[in-house]
Backbone as ProteinMPNN parsed JSONL, in Angstrom:
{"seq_chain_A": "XXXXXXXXXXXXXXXXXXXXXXXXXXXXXXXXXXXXXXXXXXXXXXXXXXXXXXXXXXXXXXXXXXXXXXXXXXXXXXXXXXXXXXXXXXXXXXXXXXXXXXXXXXXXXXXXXXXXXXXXXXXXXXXXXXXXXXXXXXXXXXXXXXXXXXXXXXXXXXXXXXXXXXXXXXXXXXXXXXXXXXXXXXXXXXXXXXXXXXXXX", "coords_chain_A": {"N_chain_A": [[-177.867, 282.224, 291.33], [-175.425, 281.09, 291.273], [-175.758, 278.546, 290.332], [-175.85, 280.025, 287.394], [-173.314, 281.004, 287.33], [-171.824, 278.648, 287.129], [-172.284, 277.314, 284.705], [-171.534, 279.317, 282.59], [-168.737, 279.188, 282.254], [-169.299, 276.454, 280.729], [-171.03, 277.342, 278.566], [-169.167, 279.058, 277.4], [-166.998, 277.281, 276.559], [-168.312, 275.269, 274.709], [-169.045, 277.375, 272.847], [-166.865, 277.837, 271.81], [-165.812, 275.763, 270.787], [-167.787, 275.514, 268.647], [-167.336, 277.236, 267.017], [-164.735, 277.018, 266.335], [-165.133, 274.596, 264.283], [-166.915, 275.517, 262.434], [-164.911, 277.528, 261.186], [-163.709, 275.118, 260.552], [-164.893, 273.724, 258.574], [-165.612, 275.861, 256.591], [-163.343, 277.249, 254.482], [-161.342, 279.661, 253.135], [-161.209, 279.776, 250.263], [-162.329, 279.259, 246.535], [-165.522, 277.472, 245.787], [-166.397, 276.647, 247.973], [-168.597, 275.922, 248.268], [-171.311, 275.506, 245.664], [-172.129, 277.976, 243.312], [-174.538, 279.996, 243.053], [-176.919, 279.264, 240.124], [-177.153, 280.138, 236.679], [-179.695, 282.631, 234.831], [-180.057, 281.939, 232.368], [-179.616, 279.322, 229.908], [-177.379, 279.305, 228.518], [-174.442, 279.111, 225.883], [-172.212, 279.905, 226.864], [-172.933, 279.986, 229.763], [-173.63, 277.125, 230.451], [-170.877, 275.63, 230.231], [-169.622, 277.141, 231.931], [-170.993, 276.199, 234.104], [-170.317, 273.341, 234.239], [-167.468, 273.851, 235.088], [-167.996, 275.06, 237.346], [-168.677, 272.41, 238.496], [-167.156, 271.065, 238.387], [-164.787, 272.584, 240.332], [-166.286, 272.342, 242.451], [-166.267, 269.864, 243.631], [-163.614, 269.48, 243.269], [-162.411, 271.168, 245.737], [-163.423, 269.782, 247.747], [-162.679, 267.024, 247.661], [-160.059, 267.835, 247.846], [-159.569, 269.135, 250.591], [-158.065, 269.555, 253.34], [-156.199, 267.147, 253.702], [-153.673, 265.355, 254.878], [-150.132, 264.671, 255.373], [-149.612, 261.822, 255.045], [-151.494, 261.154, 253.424], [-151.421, 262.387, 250.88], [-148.947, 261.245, 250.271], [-149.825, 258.437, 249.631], [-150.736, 256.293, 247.173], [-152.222, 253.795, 244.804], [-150.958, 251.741, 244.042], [-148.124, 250.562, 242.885], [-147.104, 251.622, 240.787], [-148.556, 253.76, 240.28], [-149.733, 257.282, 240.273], [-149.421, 259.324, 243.016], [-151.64, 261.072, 245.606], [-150.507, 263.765, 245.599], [-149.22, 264.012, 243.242], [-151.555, 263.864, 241.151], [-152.771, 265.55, 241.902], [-151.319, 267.763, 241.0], [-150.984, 267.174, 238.836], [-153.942, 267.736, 238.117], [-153.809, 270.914, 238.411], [-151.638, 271.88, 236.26], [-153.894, 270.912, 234.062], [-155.748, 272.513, 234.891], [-155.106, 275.388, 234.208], [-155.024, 275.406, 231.462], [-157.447, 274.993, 231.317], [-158.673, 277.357, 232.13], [-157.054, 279.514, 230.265], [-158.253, 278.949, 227.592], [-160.35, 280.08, 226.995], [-159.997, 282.332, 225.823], [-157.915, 282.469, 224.221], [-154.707, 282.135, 224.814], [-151.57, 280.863, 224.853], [-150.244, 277.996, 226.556], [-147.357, 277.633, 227.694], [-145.299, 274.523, 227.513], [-142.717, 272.605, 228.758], [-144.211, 272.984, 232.053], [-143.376, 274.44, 235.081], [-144.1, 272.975, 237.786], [-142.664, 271.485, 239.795], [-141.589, 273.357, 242.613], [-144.396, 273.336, 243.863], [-146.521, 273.536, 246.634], [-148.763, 271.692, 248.674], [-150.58, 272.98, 249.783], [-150.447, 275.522, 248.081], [-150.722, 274.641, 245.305], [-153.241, 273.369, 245.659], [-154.967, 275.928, 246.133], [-154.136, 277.673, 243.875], [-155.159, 276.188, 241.957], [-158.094, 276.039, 242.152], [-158.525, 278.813, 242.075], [-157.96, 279.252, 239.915], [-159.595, 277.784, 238.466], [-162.207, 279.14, 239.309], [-161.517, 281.828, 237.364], [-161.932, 280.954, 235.407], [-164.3, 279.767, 234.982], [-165.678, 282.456, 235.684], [-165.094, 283.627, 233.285], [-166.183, 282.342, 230.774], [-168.998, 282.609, 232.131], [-169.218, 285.247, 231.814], [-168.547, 285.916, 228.639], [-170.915, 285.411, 227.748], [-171.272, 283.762, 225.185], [-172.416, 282.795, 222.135], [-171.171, 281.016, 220.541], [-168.011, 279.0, 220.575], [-166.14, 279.839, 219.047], [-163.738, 281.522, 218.717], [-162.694, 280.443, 220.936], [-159.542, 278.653, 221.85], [-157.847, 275.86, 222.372], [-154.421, 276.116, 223.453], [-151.01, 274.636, 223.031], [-147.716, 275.365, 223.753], [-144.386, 275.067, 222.855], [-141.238, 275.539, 222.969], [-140.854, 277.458, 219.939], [-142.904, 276.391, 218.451], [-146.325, 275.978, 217.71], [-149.003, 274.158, 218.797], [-152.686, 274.082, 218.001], [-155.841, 273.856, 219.207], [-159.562, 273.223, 218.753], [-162.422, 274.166, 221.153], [-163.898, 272.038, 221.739], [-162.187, 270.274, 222.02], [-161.213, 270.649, 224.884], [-163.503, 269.982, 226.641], [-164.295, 267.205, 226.021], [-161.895, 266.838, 226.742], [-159.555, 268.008, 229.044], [-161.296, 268.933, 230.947], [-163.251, 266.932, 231.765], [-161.482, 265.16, 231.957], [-159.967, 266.531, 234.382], [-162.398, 266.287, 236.328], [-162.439, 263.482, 236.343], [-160.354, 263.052, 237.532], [-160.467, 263.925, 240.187], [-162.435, 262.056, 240.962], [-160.675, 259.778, 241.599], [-158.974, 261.263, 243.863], [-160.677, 261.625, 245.657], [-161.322, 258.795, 246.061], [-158.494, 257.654, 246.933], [-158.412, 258.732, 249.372], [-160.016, 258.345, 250.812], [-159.07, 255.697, 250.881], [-156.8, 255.633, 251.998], [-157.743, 256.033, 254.608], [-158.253, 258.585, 255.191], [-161.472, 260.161, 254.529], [-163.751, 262.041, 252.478], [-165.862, 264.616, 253.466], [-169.031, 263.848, 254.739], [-171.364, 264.888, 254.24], [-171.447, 266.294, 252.007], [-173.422, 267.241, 249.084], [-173.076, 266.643, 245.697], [-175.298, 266.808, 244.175], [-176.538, 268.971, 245.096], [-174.619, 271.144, 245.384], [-174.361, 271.932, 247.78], [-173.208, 271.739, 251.621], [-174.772, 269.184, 253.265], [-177.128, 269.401, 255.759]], "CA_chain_A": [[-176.661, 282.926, 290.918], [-174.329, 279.886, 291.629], [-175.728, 277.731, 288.937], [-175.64, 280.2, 286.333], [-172.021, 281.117, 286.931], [-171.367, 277.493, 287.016], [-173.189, 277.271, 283.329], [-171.144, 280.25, 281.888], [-167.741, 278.077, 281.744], [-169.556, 275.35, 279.66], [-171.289, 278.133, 277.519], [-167.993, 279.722, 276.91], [-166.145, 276.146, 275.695], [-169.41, 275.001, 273.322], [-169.098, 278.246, 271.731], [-165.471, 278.33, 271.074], [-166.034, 274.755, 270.028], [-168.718, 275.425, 267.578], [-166.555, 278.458, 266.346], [-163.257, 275.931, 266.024], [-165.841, 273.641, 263.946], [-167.44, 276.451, 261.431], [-163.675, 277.385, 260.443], [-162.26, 274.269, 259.803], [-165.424, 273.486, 257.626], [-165.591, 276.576, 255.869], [-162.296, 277.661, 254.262], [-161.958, 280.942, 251.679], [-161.084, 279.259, 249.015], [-163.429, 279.255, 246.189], [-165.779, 276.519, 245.889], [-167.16, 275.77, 248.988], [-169.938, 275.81, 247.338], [-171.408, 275.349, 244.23], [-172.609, 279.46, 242.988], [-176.428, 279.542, 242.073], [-177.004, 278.724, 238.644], [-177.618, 281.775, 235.821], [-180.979, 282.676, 234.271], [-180.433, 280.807, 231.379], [-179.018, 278.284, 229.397], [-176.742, 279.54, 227.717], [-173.955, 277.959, 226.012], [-171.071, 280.29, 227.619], [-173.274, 279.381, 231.258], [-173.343, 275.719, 230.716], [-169.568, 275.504, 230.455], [-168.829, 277.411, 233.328], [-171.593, 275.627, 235.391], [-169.464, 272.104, 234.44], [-166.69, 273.792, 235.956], [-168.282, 275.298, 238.779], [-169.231, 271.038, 239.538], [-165.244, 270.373, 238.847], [-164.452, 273.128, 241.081], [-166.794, 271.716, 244.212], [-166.008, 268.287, 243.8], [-162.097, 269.617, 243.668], [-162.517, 271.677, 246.904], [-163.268, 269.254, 248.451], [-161.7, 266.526, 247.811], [-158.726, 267.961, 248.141], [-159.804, 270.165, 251.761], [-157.858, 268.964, 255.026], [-154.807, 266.151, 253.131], [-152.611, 264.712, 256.086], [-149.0, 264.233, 254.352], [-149.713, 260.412, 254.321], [-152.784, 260.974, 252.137], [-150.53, 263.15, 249.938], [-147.893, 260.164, 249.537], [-150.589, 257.815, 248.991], [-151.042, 255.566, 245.697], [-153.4, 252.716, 245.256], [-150.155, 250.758, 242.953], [-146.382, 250.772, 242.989], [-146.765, 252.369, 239.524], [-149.441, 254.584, 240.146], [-149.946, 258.239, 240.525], [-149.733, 259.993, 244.597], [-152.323, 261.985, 245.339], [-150.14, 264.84, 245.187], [-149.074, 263.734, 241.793], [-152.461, 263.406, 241.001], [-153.433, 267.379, 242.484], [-150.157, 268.322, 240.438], [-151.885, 267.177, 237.129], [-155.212, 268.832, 237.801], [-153.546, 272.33, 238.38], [-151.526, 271.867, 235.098], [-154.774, 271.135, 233.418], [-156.862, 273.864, 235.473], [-154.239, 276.669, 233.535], [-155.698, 275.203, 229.834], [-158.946, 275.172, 231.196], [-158.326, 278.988, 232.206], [-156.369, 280.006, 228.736], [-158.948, 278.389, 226.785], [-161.734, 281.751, 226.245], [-158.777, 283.772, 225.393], [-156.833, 281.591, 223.067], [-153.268, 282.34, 225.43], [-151.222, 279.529, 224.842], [-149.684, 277.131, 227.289], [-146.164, 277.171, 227.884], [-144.687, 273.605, 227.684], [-142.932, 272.011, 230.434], [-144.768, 273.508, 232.551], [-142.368, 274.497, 236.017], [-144.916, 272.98, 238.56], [-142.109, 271.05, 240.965], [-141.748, 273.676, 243.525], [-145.394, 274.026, 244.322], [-146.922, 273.108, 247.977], [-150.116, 271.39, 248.726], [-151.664, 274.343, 250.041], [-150.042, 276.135, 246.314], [-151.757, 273.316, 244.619], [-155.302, 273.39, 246.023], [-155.068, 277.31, 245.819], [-154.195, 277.516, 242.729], [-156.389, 275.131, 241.015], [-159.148, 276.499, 242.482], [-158.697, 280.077, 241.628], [-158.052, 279.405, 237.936], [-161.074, 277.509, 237.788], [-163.243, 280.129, 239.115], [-161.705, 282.785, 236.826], [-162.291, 280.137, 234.028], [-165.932, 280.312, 235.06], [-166.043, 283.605, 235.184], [-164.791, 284.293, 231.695], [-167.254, 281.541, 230.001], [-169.999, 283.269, 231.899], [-169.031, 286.666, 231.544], [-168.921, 286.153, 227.617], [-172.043, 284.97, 227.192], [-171.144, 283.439, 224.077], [-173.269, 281.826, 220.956], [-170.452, 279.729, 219.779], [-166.92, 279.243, 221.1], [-165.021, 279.623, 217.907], [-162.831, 281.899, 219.151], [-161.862, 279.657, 222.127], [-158.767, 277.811, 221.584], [-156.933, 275.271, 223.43], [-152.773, 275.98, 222.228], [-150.142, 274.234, 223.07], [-146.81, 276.123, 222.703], [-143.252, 274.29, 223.254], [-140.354, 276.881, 221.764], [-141.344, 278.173, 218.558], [-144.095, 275.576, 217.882], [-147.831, 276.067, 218.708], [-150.467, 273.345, 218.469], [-153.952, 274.647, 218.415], [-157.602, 272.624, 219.398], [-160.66, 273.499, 218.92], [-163.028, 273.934, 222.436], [-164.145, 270.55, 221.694], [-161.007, 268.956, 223.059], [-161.39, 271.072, 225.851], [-164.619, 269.209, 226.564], [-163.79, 265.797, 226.259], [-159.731, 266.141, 227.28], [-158.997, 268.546, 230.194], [-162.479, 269.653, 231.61], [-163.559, 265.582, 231.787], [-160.12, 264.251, 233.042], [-160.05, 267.206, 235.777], [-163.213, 265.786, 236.867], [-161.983, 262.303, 236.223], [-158.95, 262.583, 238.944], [-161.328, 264.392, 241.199], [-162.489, 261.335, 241.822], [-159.628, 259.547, 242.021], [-158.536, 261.814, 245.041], [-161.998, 261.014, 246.64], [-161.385, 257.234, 246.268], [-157.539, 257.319, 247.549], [-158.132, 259.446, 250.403], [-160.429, 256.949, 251.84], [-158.102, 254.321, 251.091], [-155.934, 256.55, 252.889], [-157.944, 256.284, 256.239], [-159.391, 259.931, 255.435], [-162.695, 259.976, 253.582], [-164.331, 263.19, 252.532], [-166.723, 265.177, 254.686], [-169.875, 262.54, 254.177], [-172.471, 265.309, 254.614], [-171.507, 266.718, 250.897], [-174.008, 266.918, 248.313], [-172.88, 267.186, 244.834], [-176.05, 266.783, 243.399], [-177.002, 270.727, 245.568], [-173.361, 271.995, 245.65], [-173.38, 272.341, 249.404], [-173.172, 270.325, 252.492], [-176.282, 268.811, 253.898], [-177.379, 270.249, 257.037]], "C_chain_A": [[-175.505, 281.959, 290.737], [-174.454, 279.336, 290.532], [-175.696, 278.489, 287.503], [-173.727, 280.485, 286.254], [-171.562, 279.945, 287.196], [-171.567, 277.391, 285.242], [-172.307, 278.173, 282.409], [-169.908, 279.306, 281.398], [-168.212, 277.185, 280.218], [-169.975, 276.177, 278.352], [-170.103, 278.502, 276.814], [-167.215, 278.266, 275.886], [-167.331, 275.75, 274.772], [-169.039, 276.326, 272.581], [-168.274, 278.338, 271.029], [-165.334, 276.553, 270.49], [-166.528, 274.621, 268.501], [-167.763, 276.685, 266.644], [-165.612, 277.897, 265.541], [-164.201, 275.384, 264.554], [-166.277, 274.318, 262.657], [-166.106, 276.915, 260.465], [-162.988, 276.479, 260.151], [-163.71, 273.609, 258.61], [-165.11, 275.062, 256.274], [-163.929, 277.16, 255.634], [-162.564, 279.211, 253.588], [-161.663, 281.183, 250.469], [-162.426, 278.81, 248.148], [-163.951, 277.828, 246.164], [-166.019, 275.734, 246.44], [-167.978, 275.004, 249.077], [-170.465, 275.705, 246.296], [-171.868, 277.325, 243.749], [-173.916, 278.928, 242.535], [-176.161, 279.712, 240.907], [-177.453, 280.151, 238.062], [-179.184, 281.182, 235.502], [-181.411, 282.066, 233.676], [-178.998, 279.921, 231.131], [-178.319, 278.619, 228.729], [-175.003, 279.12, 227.203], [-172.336, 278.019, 226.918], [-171.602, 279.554, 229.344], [-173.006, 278.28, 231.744], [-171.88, 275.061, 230.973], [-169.336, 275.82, 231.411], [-169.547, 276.873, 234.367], [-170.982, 274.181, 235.3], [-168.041, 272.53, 234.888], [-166.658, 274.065, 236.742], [-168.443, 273.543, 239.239], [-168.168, 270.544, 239.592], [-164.964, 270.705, 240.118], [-164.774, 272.793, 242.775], [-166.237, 270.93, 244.344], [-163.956, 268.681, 244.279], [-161.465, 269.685, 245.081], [-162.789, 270.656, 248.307], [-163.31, 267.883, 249.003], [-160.238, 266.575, 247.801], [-158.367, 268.672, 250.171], [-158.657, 268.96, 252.797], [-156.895, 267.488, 254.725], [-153.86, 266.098, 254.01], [-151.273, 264.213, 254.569], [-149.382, 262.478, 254.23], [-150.537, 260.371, 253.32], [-152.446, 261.363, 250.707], [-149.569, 261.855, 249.11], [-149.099, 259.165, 249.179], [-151.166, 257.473, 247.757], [-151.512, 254.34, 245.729], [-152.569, 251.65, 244.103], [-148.912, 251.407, 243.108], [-145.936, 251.834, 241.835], [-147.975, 253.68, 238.882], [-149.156, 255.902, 240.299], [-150.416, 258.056, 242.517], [-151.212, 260.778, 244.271], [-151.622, 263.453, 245.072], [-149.464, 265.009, 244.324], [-150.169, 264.028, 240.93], [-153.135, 265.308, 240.632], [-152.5, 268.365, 241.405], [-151.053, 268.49, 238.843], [-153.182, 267.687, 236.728], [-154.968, 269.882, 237.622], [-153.03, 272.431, 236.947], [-152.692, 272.034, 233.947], [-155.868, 272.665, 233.412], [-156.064, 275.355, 234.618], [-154.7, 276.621, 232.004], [-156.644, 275.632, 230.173], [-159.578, 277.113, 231.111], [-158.184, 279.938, 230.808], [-157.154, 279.858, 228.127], [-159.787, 279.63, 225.896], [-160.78, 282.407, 225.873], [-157.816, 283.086, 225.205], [-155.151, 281.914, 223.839], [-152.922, 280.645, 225.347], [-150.478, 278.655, 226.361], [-148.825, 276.167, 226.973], [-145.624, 275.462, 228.266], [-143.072, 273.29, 227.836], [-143.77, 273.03, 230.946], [-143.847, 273.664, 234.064], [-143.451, 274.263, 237.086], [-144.031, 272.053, 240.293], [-142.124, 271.56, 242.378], [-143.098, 274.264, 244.799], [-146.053, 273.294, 245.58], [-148.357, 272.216, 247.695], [-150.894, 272.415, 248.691], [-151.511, 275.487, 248.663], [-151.693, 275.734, 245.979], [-152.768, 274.18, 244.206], [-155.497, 275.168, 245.813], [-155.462, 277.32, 244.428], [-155.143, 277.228, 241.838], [-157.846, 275.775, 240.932], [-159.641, 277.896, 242.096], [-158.988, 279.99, 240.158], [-159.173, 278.908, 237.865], [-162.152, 278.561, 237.842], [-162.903, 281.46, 238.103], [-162.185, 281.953, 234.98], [-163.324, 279.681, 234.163], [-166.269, 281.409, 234.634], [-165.937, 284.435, 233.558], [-165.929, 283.774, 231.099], [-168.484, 282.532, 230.521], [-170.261, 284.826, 231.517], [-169.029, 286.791, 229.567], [-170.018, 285.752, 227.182], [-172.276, 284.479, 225.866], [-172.144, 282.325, 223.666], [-172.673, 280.704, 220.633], [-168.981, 280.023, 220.472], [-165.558, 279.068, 219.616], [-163.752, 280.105, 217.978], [-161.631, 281.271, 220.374], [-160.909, 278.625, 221.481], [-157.726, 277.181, 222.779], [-155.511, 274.854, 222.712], [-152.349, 275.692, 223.232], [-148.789, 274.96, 222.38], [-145.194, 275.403, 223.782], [-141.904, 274.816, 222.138], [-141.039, 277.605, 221.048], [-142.355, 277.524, 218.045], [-145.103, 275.917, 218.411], [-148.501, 274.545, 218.034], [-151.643, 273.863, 218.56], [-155.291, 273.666, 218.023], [-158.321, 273.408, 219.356], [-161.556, 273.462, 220.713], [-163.35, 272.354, 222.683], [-163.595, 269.931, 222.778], [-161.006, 269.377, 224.321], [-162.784, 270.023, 227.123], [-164.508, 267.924, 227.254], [-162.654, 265.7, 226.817], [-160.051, 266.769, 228.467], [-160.289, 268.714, 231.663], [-163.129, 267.646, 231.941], [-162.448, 265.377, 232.667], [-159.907, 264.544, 234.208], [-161.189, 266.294, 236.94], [-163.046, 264.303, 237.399], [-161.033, 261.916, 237.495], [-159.455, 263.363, 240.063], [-161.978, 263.511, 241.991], [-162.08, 260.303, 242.395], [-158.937, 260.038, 243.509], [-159.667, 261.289, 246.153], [-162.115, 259.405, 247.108], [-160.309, 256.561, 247.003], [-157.568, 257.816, 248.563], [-158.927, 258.588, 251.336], [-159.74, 255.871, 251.56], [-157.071, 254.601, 252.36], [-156.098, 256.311, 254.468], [-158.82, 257.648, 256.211], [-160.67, 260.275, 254.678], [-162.992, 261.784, 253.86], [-165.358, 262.94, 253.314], [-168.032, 264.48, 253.967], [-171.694, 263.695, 254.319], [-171.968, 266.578, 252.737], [-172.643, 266.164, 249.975], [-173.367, 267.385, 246.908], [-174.018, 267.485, 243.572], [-176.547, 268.856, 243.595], [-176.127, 271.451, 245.972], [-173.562, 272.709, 246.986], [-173.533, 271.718, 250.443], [-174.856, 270.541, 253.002], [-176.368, 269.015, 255.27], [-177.752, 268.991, 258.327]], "O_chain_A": [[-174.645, 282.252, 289.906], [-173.579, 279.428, 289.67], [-175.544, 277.803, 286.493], [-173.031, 280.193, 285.281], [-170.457, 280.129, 287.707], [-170.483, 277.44, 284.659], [-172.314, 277.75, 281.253], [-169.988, 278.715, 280.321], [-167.713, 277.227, 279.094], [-169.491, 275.904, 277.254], [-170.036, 278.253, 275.611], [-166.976, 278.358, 274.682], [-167.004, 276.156, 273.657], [-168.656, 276.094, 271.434], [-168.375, 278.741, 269.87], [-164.506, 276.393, 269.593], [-166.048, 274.006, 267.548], [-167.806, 276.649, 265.414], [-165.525, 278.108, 264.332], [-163.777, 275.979, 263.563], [-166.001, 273.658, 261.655], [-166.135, 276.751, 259.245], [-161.884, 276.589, 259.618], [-163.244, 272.922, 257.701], [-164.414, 274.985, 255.262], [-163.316, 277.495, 256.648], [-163.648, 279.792, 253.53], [-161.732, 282.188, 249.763], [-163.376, 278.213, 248.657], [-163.158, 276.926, 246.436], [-166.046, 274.535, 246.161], [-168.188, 273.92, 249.62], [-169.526, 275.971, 245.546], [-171.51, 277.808, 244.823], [-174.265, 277.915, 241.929], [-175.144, 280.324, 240.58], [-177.958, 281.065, 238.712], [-179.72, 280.092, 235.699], [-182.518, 281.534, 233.759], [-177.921, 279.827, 231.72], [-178.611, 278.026, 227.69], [-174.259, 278.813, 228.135], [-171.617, 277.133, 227.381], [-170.873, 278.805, 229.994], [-172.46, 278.039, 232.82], [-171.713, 274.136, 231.767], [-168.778, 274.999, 232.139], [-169.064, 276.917, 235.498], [-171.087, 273.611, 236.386], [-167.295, 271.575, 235.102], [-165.694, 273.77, 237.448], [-168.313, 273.365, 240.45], [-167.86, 269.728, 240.46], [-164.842, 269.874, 241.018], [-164.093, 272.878, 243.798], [-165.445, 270.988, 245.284], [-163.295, 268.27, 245.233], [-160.604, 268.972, 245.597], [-162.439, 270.8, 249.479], [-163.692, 267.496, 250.107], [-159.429, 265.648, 247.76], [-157.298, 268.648, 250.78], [-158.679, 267.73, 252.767], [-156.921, 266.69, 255.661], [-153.031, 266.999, 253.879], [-151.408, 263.726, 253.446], [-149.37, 262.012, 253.091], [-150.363, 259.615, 252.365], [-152.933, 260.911, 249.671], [-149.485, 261.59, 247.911], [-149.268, 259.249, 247.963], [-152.012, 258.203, 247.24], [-151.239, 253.683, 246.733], [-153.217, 250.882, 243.392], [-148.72, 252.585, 243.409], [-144.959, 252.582, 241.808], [-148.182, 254.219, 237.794], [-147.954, 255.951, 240.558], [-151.166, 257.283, 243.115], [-151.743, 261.014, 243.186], [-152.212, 264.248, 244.341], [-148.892, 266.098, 244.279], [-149.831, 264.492, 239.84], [-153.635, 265.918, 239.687], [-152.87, 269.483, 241.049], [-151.495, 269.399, 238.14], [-153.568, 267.994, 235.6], [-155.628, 270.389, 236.716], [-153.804, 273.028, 236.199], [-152.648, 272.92, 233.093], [-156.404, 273.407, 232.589], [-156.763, 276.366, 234.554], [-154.753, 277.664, 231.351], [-157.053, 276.648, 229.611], [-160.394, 277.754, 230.448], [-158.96, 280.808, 230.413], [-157.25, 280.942, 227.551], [-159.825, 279.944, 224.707], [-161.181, 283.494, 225.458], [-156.854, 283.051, 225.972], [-154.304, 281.853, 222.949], [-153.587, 279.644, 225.612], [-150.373, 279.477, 227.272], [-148.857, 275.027, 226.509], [-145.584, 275.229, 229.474], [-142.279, 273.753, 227.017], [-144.037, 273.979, 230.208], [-143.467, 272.51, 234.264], [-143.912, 275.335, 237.478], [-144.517, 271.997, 241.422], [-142.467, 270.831, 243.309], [-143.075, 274.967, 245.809], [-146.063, 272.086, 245.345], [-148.888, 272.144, 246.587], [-151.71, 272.737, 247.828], [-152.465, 276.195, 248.34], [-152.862, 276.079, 246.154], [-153.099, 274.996, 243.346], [-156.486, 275.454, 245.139], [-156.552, 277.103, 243.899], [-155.792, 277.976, 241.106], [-158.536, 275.96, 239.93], [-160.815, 278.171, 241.846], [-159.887, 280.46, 239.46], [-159.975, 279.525, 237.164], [-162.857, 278.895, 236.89], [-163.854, 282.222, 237.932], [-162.577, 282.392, 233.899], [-163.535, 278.885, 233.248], [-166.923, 281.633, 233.615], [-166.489, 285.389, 233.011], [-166.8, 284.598, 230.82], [-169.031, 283.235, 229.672], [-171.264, 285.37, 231.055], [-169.545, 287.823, 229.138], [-170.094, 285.741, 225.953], [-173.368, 284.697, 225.341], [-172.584, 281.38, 224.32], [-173.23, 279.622, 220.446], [-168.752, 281.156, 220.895], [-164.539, 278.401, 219.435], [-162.768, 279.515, 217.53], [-160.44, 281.473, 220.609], [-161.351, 277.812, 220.67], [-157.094, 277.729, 223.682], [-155.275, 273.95, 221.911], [-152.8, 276.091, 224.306], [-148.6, 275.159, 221.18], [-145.07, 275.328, 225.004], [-141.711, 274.547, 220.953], [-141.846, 278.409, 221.515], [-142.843, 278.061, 217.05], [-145.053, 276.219, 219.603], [-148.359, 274.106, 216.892], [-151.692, 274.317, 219.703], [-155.604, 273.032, 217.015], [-158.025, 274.492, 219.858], [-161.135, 272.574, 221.454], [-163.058, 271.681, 223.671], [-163.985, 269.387, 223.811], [-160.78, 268.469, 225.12], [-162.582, 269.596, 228.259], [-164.575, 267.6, 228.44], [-162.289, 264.663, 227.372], [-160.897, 266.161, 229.124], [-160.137, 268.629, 232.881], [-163.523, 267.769, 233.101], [-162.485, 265.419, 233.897], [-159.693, 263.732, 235.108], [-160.883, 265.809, 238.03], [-163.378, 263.924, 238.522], [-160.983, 260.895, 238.18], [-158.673, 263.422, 241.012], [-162.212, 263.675, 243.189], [-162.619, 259.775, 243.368], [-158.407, 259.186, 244.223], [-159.469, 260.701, 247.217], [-162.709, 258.911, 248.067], [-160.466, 255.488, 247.585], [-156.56, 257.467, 249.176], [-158.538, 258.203, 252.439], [-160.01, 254.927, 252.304], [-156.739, 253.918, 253.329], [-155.224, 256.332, 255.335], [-159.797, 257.857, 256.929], [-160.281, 261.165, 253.922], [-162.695, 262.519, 254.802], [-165.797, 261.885, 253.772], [-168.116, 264.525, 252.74], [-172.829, 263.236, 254.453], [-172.435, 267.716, 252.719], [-172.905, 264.961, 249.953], [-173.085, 268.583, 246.887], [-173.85, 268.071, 242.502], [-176.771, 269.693, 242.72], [-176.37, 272.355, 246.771], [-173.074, 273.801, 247.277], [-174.26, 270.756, 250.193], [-175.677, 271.455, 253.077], [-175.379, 268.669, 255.916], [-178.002, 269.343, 259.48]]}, "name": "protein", "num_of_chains": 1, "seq": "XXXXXXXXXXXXXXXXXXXXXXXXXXXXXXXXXXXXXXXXXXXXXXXXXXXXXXXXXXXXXXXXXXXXXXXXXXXXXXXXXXXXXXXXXXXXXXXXXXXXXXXXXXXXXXXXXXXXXXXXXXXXXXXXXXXXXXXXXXXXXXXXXXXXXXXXXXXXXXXXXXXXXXXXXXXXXXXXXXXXXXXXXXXXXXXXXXXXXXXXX"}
């Protein structure tokens, strides 16, 4: 009787340990994870499964940013990381607009937005800019346009540029954040797979 109510204590702190430990991995922001893959191949799927691999890689390299990691730049004339997080969300709002030709307001008013904004943010639009691509199941994206609108002017791209410009570069400073944050002192969580969109066990 003695040694188990000796034993209960320790039970009680491991659990609320392992509890502590499960919430600061798992957040409920999308993109913990990668989503299982669709049926097919299709060409609306394939798009939104290259931004479901933005969206992981985003999640988490951006998860758990100490303000030094935030001020952090790897050059006097470089981009912060939260310069850096600033210019993905900007992009992540094209990437969004894109299936449904809505243009994008230039400047864009992104000064007053937080870290925790940010990484929100970013993250949401991408998954609803999944969900659209797969939800139309589209043949061809002719209809998709990437506009630019600044007063009374529009610019308008083809998906293409989408492609190569915003949906690439996102990815591009994704790993930029991954490379300054260990410069930083904080390295991402080392048990990520991006090859099986979720951590390794």
């Amino acid at each position: 009787m003695k040694k188990t109510s000796k034993l209960l204590p320790i039970a009680l702190i491991l659990f609320l340990f392992m509890s502590t430990m499960n919430a600061q991995e798992k957040d409920n922001l999308p993109y913990h994870q990668i989503p299982d893959y669709p049926a097919d191949y299709s060409p609306g799927n394939v798009a939104a499964r290259m931004i479901d691999g933005l969206g992981f890689r985003f999640h988490w390299a951006t998860k758990e940013l100490t303000e030094k990691d935030l001020e952090y730049k790897a050059s006097e004339d470089g981009r912060t990381i939260f310069q850096t997080m600033q210019h993905i969300y900007g992009m992540s709002e094209t990437i969004k607009n894109a299936p449904s030709a809505t243009p994008n307001i230039r400047p864009m008013d992104i000064e007053g937005l937080s870290y925790e904004e940010l990484r929100s943010k970013t993250l949401h639009n991408l998954k609803a800019a999944s969900e659209l691509m797969a939800g139309k199941q589209a043949k061809d994206f002719e209809g998709f346009e990437v506009i630019f609108q600044r007063g009374d002017n529009q610019s308008k791209y083809p998906y293409w540029n989408m492609i190569n410009g915003m949906l690439s570069d996102c990815i591009y400073h994704a790993g930029q954040i991954t490379m300054l944050r260990r410069a930083s002192g904080n390295p991402i969580n080392p048990n990520i797979s991006v090859f099986s969109g979720r951590l390794r066990n």
